[in-house]
N, C-alpha and C positions, 0 to 999 in steps of 0.2 A: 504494500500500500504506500502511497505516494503523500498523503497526508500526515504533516508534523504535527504534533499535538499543538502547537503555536494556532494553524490551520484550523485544524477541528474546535479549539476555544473559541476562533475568530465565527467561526461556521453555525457555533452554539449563540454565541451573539446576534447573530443574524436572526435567526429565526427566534429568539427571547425579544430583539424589538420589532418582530412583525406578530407579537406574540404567538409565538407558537414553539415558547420552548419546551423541548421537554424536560424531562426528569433526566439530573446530569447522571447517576448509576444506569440505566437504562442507555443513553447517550453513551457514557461508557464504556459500555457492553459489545456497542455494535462494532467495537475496534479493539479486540481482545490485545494485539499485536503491542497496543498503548494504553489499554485499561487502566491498570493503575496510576499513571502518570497523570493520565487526562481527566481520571477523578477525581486527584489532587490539587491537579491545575483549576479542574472547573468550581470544589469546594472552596479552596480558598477565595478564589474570586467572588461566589457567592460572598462568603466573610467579610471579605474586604469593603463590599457595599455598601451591606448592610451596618458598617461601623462608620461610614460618613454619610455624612448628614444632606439632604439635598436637598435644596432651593429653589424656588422657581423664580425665574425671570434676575434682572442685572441690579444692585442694588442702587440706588441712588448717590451713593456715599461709599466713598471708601476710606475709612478715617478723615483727615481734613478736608479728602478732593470729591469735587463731587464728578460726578458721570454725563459728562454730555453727551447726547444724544441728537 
């Protein structure tokens, strides 16, 4: 298989912002050759997320300056 686990994270991304990710053990699965890697890669990135915080939109202020627009 021709696909790096770098690939296959990028690939799971895809389809998680057209919603349709799936379940990353399953995801996985389908790539026995880098299973464990790409479960680890996909886990922690899940983690990583979900530990910063996310914002919508640009804020007006950024300490003293503000944001023109």
């Amino acid at each position: 298989m021709d696909d790096s686990v770098a690939d296959l994270v990028a690939r799971w991304l895809e389809l998680r912002d057209r919603g349709d990710a799936p379940d990353p053990g399953p995801f996985a699965a389908r790539h026995p050759w880098c299973e464990v890697a790409l479960r680890q890669a996909l886990e922690d990135l899940i983690s990583t997320e979900e530990r910063i915080p996310r914002r919508a939109g640009v804020p007006d202020r950024i300490g003293r300056w503000r944001i023109v627009r």
